[in-house]
C-alpha positions in Angstrom: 12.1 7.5 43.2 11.9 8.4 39.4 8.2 8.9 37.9 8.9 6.6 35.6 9.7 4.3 38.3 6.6 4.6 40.0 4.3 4.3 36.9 5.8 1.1 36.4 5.2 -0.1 39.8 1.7 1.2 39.0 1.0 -1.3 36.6 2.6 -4.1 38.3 0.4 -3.4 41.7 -3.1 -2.4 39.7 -5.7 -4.3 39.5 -6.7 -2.7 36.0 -3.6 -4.5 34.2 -3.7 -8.5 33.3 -1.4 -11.1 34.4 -0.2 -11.3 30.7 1.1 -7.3 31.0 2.4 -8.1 34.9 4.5 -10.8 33.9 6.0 -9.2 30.8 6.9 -6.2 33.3 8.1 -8.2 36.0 10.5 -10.1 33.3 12.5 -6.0 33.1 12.5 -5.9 36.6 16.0 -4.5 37.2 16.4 -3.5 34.0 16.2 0.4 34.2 17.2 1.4 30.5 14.2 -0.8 29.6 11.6 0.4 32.7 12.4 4.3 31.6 11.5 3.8 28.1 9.1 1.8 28.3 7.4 4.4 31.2 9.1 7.9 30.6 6.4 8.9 28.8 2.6 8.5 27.8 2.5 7.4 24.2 1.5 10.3 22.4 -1.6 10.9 20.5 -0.4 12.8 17.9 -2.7 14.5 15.4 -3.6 11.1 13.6 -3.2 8.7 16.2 -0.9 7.1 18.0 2.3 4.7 17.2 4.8 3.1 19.0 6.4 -0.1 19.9 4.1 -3.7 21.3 4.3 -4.3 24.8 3.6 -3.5 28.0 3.9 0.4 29.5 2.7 3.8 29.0 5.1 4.1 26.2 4.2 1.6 24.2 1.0 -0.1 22.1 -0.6 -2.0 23.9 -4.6 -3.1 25.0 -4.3 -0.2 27.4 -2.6 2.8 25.9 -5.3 1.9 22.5 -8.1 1.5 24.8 -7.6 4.8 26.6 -7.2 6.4 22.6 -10.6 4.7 22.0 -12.9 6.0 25.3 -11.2 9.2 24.4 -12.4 9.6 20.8 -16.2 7.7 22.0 -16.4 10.0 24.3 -15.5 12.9 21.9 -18.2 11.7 19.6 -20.9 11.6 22.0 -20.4 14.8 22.9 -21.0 15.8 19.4 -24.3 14.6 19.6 -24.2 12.9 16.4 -27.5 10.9 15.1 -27.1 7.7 15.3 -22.8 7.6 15.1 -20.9 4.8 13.7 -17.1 4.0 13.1 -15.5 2.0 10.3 -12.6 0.1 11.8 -10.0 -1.9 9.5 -6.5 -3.5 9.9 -3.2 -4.4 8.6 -1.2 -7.9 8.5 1.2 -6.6 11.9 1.3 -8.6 15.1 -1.9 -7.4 17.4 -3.3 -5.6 14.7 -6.7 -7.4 14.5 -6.2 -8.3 18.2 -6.9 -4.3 18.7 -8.9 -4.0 16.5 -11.9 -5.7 18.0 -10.9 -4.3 21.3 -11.4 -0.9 19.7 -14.5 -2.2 18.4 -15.7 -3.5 21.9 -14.9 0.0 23.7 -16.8 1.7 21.1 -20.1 -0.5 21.2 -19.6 -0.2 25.1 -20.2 3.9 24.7 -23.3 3.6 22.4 -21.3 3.3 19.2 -21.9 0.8 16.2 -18.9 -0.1 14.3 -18.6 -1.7 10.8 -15.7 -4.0 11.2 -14.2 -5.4 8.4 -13.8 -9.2 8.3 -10.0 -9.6 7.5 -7.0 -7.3 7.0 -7.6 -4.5 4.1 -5.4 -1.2 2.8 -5.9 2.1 4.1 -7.8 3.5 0.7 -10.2 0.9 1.4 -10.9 2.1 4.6 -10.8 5.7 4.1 -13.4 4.9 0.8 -15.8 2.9 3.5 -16.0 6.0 4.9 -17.5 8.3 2.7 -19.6 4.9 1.0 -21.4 4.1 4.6 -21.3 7.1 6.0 -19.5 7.0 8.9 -18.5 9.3 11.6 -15.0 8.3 11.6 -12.3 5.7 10.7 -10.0 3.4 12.2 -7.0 2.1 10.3 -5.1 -0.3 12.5 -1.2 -0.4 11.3 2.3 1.4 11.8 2.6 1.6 7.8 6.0 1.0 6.7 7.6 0.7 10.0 9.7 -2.3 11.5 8.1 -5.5 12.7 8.1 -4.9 16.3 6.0 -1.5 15.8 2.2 -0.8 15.6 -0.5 1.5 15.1 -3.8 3.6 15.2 -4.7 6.4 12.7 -8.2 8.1 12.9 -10.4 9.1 9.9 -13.6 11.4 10.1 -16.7 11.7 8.4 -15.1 12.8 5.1 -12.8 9.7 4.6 -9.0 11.8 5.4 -7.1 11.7 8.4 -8.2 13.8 11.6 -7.0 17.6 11.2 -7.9 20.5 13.7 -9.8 21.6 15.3 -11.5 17.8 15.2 -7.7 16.0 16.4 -7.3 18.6 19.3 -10.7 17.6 20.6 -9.9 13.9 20.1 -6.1 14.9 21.9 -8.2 16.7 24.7 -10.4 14.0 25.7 -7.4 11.0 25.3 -5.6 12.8 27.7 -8.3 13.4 30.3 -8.2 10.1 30.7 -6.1 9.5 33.8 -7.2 6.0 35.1 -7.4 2.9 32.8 -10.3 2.0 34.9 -12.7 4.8 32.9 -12.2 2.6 30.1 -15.6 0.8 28.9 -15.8 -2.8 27.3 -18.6 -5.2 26.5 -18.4 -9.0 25.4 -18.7 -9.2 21.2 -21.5 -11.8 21.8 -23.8 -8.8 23.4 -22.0 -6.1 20.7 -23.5 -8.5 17.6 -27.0 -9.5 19.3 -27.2 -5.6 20.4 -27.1 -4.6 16.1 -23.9 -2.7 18.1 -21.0 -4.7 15.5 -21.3 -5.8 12.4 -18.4 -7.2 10.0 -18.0 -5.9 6.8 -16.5 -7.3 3.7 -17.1 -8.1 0.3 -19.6 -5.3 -0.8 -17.5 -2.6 0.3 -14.8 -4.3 -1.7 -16.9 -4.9 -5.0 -17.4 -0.8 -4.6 -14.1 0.0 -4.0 -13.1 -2.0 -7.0 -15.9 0.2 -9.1 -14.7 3.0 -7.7 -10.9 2.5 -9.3 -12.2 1.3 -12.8 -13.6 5.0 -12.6 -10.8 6.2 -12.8 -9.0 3.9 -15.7 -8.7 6.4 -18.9 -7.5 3.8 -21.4 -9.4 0.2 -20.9 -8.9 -0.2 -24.7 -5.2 0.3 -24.3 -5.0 -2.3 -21.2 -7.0 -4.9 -23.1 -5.1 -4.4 -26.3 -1.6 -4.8 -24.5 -2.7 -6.7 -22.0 -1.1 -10.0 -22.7 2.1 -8.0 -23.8 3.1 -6.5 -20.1 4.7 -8.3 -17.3 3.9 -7.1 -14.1 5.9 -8.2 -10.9 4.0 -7.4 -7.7 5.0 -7.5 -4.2 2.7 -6.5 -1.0 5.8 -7.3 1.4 3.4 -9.2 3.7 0.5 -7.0 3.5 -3.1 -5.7 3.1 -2.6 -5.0 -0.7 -2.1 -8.7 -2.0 -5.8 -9.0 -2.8 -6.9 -6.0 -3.9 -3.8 -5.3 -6.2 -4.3 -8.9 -7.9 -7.9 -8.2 -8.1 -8.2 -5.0 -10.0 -4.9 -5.8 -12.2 -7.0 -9.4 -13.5 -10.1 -7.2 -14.0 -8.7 -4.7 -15.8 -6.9 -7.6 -18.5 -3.2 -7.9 -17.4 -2.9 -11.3 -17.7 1.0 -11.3 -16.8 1.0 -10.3 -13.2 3.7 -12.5 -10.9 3.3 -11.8 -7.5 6.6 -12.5 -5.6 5.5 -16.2 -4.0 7.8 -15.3 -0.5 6.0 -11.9 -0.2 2.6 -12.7 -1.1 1.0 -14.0 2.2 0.0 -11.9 5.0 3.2 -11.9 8.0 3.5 -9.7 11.2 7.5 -10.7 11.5 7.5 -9.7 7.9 10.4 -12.4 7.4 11.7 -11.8 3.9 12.8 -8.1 4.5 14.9 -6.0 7.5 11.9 -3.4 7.2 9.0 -3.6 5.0 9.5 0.1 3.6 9.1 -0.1 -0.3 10.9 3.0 -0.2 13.9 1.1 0.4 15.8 -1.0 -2.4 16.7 -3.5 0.0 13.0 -4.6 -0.4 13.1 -5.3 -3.7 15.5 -7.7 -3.6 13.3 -11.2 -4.0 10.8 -9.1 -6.8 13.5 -8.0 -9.1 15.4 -11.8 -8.9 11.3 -13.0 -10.2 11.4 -9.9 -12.8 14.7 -10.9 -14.4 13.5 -14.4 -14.6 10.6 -13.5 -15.9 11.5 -10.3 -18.3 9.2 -8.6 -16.4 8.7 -4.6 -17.4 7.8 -3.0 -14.2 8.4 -3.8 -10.7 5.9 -2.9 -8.0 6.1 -3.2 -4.7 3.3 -1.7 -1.2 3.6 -1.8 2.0 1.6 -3.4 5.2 -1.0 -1.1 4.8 -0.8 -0.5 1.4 -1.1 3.2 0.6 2.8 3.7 -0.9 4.1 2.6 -3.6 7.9 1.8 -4.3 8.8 1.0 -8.7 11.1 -0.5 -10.7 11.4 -0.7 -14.3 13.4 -2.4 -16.7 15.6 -0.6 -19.4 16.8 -1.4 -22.9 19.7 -3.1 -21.4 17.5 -5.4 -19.6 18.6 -3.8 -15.9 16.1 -2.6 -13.7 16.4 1.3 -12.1 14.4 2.4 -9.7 12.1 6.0 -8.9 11.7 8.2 -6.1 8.2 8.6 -4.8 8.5 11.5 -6.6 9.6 10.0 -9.8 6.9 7.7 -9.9 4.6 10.6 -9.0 5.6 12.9 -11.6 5.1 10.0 -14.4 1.4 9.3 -13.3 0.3 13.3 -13.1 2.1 13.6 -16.2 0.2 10.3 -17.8 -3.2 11.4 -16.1 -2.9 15.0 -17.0 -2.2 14.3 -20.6 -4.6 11.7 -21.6 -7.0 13.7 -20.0 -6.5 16.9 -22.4 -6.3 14.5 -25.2 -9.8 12.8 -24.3 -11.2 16.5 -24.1 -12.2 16.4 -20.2 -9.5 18.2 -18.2 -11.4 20.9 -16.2 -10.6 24.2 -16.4 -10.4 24.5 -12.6 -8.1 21.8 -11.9 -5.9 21.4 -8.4 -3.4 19.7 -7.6 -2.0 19.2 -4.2 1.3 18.7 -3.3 3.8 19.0 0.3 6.0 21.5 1.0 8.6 19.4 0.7 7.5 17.5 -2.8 9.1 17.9 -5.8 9.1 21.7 -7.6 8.6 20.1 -10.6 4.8 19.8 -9.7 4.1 23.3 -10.5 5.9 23.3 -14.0 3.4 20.2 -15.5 0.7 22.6 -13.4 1.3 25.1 -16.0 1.5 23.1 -18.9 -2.1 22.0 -17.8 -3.4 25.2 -16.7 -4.0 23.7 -13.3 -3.0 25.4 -10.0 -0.9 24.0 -7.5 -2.0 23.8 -3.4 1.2 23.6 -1.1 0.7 21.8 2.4 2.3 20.9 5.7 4.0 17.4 5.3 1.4 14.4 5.8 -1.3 13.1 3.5 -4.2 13.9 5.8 -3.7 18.1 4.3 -4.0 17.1 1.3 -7.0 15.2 2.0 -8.0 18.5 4.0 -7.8 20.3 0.7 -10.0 18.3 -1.3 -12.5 18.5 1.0 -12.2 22.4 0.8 -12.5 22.3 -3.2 -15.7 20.5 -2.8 -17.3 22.3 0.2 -16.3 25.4 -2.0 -16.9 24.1 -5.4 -13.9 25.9 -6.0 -11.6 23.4 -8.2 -11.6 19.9 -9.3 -9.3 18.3 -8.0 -6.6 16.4 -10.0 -4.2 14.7 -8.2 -2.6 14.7 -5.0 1.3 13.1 -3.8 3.8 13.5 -1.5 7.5 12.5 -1.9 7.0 10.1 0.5 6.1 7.4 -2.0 2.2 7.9 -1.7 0.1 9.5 -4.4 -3.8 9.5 -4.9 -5.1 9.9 -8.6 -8.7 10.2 -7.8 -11.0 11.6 -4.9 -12.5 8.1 -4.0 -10.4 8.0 -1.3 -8.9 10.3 1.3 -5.6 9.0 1.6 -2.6 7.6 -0.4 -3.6 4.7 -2.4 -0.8 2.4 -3.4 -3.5 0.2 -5.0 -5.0 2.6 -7.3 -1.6 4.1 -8.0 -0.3 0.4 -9.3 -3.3 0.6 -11.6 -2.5 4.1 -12.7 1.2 2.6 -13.4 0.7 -0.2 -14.9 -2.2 1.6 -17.2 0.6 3.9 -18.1 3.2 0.9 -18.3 0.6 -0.4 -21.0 -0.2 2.7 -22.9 3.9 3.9 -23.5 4.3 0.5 -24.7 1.5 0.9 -27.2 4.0 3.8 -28.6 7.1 1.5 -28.4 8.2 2.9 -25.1 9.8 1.9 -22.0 8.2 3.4 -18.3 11.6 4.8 -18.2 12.2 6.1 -21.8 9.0 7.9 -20.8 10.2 9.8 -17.2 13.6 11.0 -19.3 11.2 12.7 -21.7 9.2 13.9 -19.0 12.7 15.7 -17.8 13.9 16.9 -21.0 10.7 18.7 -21.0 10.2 20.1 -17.6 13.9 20.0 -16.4 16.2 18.1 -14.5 14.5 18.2 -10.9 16.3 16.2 -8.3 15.4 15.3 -4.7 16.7 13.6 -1.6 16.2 12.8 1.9 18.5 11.8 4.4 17.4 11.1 8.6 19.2 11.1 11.9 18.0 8.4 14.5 17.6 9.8 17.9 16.0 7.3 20.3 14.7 7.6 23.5 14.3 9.9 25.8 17.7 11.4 24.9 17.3 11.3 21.3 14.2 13.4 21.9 16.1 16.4 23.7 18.9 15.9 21.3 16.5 16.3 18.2 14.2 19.5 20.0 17.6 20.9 21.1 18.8 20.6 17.0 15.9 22.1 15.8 16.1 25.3 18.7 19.2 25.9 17.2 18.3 26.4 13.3 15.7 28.0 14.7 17.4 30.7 16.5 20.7 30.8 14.1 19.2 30.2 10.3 22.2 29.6 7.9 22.9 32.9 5.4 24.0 30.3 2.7 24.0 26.4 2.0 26.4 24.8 -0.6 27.6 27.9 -1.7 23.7 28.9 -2.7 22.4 32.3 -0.8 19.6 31.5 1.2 16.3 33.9 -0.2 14.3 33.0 2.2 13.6 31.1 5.8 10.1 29.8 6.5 9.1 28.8 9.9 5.9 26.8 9.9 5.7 27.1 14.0 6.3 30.6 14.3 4.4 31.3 11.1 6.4 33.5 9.3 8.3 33.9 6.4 11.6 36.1 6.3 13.0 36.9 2.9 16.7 38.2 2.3 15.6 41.9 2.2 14.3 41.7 5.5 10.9 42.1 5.2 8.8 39.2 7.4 5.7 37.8 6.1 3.1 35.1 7.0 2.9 31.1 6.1 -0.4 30.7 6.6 -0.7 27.2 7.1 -1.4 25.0 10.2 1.1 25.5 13.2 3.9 22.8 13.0 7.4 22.2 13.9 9.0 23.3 10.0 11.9 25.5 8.7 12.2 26.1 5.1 15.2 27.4 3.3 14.3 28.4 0.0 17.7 28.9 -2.1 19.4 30.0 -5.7 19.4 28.0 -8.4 15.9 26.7 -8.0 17.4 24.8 -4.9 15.9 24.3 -1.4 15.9 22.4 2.1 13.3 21.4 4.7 14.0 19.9 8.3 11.5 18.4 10.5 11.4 16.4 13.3 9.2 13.1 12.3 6.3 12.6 13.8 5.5 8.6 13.8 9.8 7.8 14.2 12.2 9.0 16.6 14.3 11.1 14.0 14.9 14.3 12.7 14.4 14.7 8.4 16.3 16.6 5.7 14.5 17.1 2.7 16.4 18.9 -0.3 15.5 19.6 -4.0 17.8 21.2 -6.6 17.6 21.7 -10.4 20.1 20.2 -12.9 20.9 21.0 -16.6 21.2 17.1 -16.6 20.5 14.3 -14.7 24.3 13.7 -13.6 24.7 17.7 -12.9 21.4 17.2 -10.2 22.8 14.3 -8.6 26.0 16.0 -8.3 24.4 19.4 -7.4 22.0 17.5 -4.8 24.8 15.4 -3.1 26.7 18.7 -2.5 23.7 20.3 -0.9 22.9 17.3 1.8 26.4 17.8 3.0 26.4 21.1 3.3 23.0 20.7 5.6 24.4 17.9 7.7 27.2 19.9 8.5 25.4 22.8 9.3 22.7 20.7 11.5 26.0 19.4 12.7 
C-alpha cells in the first residue's frame, strides 16, 4: 500500500478528525489522482507560512494542517521565555479565512498566549503596523494573497512587524514538524479565552493609528487639497481587505472624486467578478477601466485580497488607458518621493533603498541621482523588511523606500511589508501633484525614462502541479545548475550567481561569494545591461523567469526583452 494511501485511511479511521473532514474524504474514495494529492505530502511550512489549497488532507489548508502550524509556533514562543507574549492575528476576505483565524486564536490562548484579534477582515500593512504599535511577539495574517479562489493561507510576522526570516522561521519550521500527532494540538472554548483576559478583539484604534501613520508620510497635502476636486480616481479592492482603508485615507486626505468599482467593492471569497484576483493581471481590470471611461477617470487602481500590491492604469492624451509593471509603478513613486523630498530640503544623507534581485536595474540609477545607496535581496518582501530592521538596529541609513517587481512597494517604515494602501496614496498624491504641472501620470514615467534610460522587464512561469510537476520543476533547475548557458539571445553571459550554492562565477573564471541567505536562485548577469533570474516559486507550483534589458527606446526594449524570454525558454527547454 502507498503512504499516501495509508495517511488517508489515517484520517478517515482517527478519532482526532471530524465528521465534516471524514465525509469530504470518504466522497474521493476511489479516486486515487485526488487521495495522492491531497496526502503525498505534508503541506509545507515554508519560511513564512504555509499555503495551499481548502479541504481535507495533509496537503491541503485545513483546521488541522493550521492548527499543527499554530502549537508549533506557541510552543516555539514559550520556549523563548518571553514576558508576558502576545500575537496579533488578522484576515483576509477568502473562504475560511476568519474561520481559522479564531481557531489560531483558540490554540494560542490554550498555550498561555493572548492574542489581539482583529474584529473583521483588514490588509496585511495593517497588521504588520499592529505589530510594532502594541508590541507584539508576532503576527498572523490569514490569506493566500493574490492566489485563486479555492486557495488559502497563513504568513507569520515577529516582534518587528516583517515576515519571519532565519534563524527565527527555522525554529518555527523545527517545532511545526515535531508535531507528529494532531492530538498534541491544544484548544480552549472562546467563552473561557475572553473571561480569561486570554482574547481580545481589536479594531478601530489600531485603525485611527494606522491612518496617522500614512498621513505621515503625505509630502504635498497642499497639492492634494488644491487639486483635489480636479482628479478622478477609480478604485478596485477585487473583493478584499483594502475597500475600507483605501476609501478612508483617499476622503481624508481631499480627493473628492474616488469611484470605487460597485461589483468589486464588497468583501467575496469566490471572488466572482474575476478568473483570479491578481491585480497583476489586465484581465482584472476589466469592470474598473469600463467605470474610468465612463467616468474620465485619470488613474486606475486596483489591490488584491489582502491588500499589499498594487496593479495601475492611467489614462493618456488620447483618452485610452495603459497600464504599468510593478516596476513601472514603483519607479514613478521613488522617483516622486525622492524628488519632492530634495526639493523640501529633508532627504537624508544616508538614505537606502531596498530592492530584489530580480527588480528593475533602473533602481540604482535614480539611487545615484539621490545620493542614496541601493540594498539587493533574495526575492520576497520579508528581506527587505529584514533590511530595515538592520538600518535601525545599526543606525546605519534611513531608509527610503523599498519594492519588488512583484507589484508591492512600501514608501515608509510604518509597516513591514508591502502596502498597497499607502502606495495608492503615494499615487494618487503623485497623480495630483503632475497634474498641478499640466501632466499626465504617464507623460511623467516617459520623462522618468528619457532621463534614466529605457529599462524593460518581464516575467513569464511554467505550471508544474502535483507531485510530478514538483520533480519536473527540481529536475529543471538541477539542470541549469549543473550546465549554465555561455550565452543567451546572442548576449555573453558575465556572470552566473547561485544563491544555493553561494557563489558567484564571473567569465574569467574566478569564483566569488553571494553573501546572502541560502535559496534555490541562479543569476545570469549579461551584455548590454541585460540579465535573467529563474526560481522555483515558493507559494505556487511553478518555476519563474525573470529578465531585464536596456533599450535606446521603449520599442527597442520590448523588442530586445521579447527576444531574451525566448531565448531562456528554449534553453530551460
Amino acid at each position: 500500500m502507498e503512504k499516501y494511501f495509508e495517511k488517508y485511511k489515517e484520517w478517515l479511521n482517527s478519532d482526532c478528525f471530524d465528521d465534516v473532514t471524514k465525509n469530504e474524504l470518504r466522497s474521493i474514495e476511489g479516486n486515487e489522482e485526488q487521495i495522492k494529492d491531497r496526502f503525498y505530502k505534508e503541506l509545507e511550512f515554508g519560511t513564512a507560512g504555509l499555503r495551499g489549497i481548502i479541504g481535507a488532507g495533509t496537503n491541503r489548508m485545513n483546521k488541522y494542517t493550521v492548527g499543527r502550524a499554530t502549537q508549533g509556533l506557541a510552543n516555539f514562543i514559550n520556549k523563548m521565555n518571553i514576558k508576558d507574549p502576545s500575537v496579533n492575528i488578522s484576515f483576509d476576505s477568502r473562504h475560511m479565512s476568519k474561520e481559522f483565524s479564531e481557531i489560531t486564536a483558540l490554540i494560542l490562548n490554550a498555550n498561555g498566549i493572548k492574542v489581539n484579534l482583529f474584529d473583521n477582515l483588514r490588509p496585511v500593512p495593517e497588521l504588520s503596523f499592529s505589530v510594532r504599535y502594541l508590541h507584539a511577539t508576532a503576527g498572523i495574517m490569514i490569506t493566500a494573497s493574490h492566489n485563486p479562489p479555492e486557495y488559502n493561507g497563513y504568513k507569520v510576522y515577529w516582534s518587528d512587524g516583517a515576515q519571519i526570516v532565519p534563524p527565527i522561521d527555522k525554529g518555527i519550521i523545527e517545532e511545526v514538524l515535531s508535531i507528529k500527532d494532531f492530538s498534541l494540538i491544544k484548544t480552549m472554548d472562546k467563552k473561557s479565552a475572553i473571561d480569561k483576559g486570554l482574547l481580545k478583539y481589536i479594531g478601530k484604534d489600531v485603525d485611527d493609528a494606522f491612518i496617522v501613520a500614512l498621513k505621515s508620510s503625505c509630502l504635498n497635502p497642499e497639492i492634494i487639497k488644491e487639486q483635489g476636486k480636479n482628479v478622478k480616481i477609480v478604485y478596485t479592492p477585487l473583493h478584499g481587505a483594502g475597500n475600507v482603508p483605501v476609501q478612508r485615507i483617499l476622503k481624508e486626505l481631499g480627493f473628492e472624486n474616488v469611484y470605487v468599482v460597485p461589483e468589486q467593492e464588497l468583501p467575496d471569497g469566490d471572488f466572482p467578478t474575476v478568473s483570479y484576483p491578481n491585480p497583476e493581471d489586465p484581465k482584472a481590470f476589466e469592470l474598473a477601466l469600463k467605470l474610468a471611461k465612463k467616468v474620465d477617470a485619470d488613474v486606475v487602481l486596483a489591490t488584491d485580497p489582502d491588500s499589499d500590491r498594487l496593479g495601475v492604469f492611467s489614462k493618456i492624451r488620447n483618452g485610452e488607458y495603459v497600464s504599468y509593471t510593478g516596476n513601472m509603478s514603483a519607479l514613478l513613486i521613488c522617483e516622486y518621493e525622492l524628488s519632492q523630498k530634495k526639493e523640501k530640503g529633508i532627504l537624508p544623507d544616508n538614505g537606502g533603498i531596498v530592492t530584489t534581485i530580480v527588480s528593475s536595474e533602473m533602481t540604482k540609477a535614480i539611487a545615484k541621482e539621490y545620493g542614496a545607496k541601493v540594498f539587493e535581496t533574495l526575492t520576497g518582501f520579508k528581506w527587505i523588511g529584514e533590511k530595515i530592521r538592520q538600518f535601525e538596529e545599526n543606525n546605519s541609513y534611513a531608509y527610503l523606500f523599498g519594492f519588488e517587481e512583484s507589484y508591492g512597494c512600501l514608501i515608509a517604515p510604518h509597516a513591514r511589508d508591502k502596502d498597497g494602501v499607502s502606495a495608492v496614496m503615494a499615487l494618487c498624491e503623485a497623480t495630483a501633484f503632475y497634474k498641478s504641472k499640466g501632466l499626465t501620470l504617464w507623460e511623467e514615467m516617459i520623462k522618468i525614462y528619457e532621463k534614466y534610460g529605457f529599462y524593460k522587464e518581464g516575467q513569464i512561469s511554467i505550471v508544474l502541479k502535483g507531485a510530478d510537476g514538483a520533480e519536473k520543476i527540481k529536475s529543471k533547475m538541477s539542470n541549469m545548475r549543473a550546465n549554465p548557458p555561455k550565452e543567451l539571445n546572442g548576449l555573453k553571459v558575465l556572470e552566473v550567481r547561485d544563491y544555493q550554492e553561494h557563489t558567484i562565477k564571473n567569465i574569467n573564471g574566478d569564483v566569488l561569494t553571494t553573501y546572502l541567505p541560502t535559496s534555490n536562485v541562479l543569476y545570469y548577469e549579461l551584455e548590454n545591461n541585460s540579465w535573467c533570474c529563474v526560481r522555483p516559486s515558493g507559494t505556487e507550483p511553478k518555476i519563474k523567469f525573470y529578465m531585464g534589458v536596456k533599450g535606446s527606446s521603449m520599442e527597442d526594449a520590448e523588442i530586445q526583452l521579447e527576444a531574451l524570454a525566448k531565448a531562456m525558454k528554449d534553453f530551460v527547454g
